[in-house]
C-alpha positions in Angstrom: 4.0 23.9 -16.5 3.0 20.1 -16.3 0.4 19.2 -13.8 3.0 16.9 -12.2 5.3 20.2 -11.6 2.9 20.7 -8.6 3.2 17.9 -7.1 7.0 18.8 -7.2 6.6 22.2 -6.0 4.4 21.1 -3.0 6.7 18.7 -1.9 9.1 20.9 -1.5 7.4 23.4 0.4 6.3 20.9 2.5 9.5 19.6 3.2 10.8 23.0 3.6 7.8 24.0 6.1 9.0 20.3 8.1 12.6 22.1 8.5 10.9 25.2 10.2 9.0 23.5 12.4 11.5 21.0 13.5 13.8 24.4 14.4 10.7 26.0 15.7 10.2 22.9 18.4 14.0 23.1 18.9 13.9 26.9 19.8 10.7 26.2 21.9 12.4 23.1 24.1 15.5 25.2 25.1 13.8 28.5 25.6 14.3 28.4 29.1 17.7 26.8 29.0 20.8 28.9 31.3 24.3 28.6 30.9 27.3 29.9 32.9 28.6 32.1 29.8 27.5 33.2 26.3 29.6 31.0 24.4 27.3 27.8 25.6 23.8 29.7 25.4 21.7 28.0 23.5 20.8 30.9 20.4 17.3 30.8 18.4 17.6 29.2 15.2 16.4 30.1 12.1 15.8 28.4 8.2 16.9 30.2 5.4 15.1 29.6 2.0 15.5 30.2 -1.4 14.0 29.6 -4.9 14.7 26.6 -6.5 14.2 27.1 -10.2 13.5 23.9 -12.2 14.2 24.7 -15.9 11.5 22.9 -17.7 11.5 25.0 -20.8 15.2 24.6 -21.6 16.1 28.2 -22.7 15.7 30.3 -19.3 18.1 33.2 -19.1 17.8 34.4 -15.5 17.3 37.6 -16.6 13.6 38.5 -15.4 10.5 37.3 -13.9 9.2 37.0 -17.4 11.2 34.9 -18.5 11.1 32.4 -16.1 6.8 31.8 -16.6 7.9 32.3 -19.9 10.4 29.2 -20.2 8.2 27.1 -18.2 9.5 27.7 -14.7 8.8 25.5 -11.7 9.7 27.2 -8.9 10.0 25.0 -5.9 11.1 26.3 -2.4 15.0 24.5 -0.8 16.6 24.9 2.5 19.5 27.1 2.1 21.0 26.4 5.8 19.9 27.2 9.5 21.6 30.3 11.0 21.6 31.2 14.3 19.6 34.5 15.4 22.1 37.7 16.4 20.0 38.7 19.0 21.4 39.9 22.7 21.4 37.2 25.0 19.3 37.6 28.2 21.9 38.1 31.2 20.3 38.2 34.5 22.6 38.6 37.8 21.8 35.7 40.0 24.9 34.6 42.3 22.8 31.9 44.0 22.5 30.1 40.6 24.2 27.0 40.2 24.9 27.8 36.8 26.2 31.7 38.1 29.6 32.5 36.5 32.5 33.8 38.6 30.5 37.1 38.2 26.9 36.1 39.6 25.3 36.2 36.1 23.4 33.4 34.4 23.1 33.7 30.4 19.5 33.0 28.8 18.3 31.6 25.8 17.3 34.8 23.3 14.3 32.4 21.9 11.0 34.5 21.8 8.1 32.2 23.3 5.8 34.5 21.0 7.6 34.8 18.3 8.3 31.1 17.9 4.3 30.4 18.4 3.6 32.5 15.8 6.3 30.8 13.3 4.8 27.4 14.4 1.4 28.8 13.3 2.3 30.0 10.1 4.4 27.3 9.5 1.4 24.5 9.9 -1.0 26.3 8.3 1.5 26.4 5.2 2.1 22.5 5.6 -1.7 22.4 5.6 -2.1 24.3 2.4 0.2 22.5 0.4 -1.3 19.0 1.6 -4.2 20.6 0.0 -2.7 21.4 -3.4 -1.1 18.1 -3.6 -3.9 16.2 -3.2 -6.5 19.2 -5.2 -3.8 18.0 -8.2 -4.2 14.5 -7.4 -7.7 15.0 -7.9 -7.7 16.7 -10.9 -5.4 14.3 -12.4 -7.5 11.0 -11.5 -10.6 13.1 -13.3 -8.4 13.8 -16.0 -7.4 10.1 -16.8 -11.5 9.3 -16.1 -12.0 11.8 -18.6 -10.0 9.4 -21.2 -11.9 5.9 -20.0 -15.1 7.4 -20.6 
């Protein structure tokens, strides 16, 4: 793997870690959003990633893990899509509502406040981490051309 692979692969888990914090702030603003049915409640969203195999050796087979460090695999990180979570809704009966359906119920959001800290956590520190290997590479590189000056 070249050292300028890295700077690849950290750029896309950066950019990857920018999509799940974006959906994290999203699922955090309309957590306390009501609607007057379940078809307009506002549902948790969720990134999907997945591999993204850069063939840098040329004869990768897709067969085994082996052979992709074997070929030369980079293996950067892509956004596959955003889905929306299945979880129930939360329907609370509350006929003095505005937003109360011909029933007396209000729909809620199914984000989990918790849940979504903790992704918004996780998800910064990653940022953080790969900031720090993109710029540990940029380091090493600057030395490495020094190394030729000298």
């Amino acid at each position: 793997m070249s050292l300028f692979n890295i700077f690849n692969i950290s750029g896309s888990a950066m950019s990857a870690q920018s999509v799940r914090l974006n959906t994290t702030a999203s699922n955090l603003a309309n957590a306390n959003s009501v609607s007057s049915s379940a078809d307009e409640t506002y549902r948790a969203r969720n990134p999907v990633f997945a591999t993204a195999l850069a063939d840098a050796g040329g004869n990768y087979r897709g067969d085994s893990l082996t052979n992709q460090t074997q070929a030369g695999q980079a293996a950067g990180v892509k956004v596959k899509g955003i889905v929306e979570s299945q979880k129930p809704l939360q329907i609370e009966y509350a006929p003095n509502h505005p937003m109360a359906d011909a029933n007396g119920y209000i729909y809620r959001s199914n984000v989990n406040t918790m849940e979504e800290m903790a992704n918004m956590i996780s998800a910064s520190r990653s940022y953080q981490t790969n900031v720090q290997v993109a710029d540990t590479a940029k380091t090493m590189t600057q030395r490495l051309l020094r190394l030729g000056q000298g």
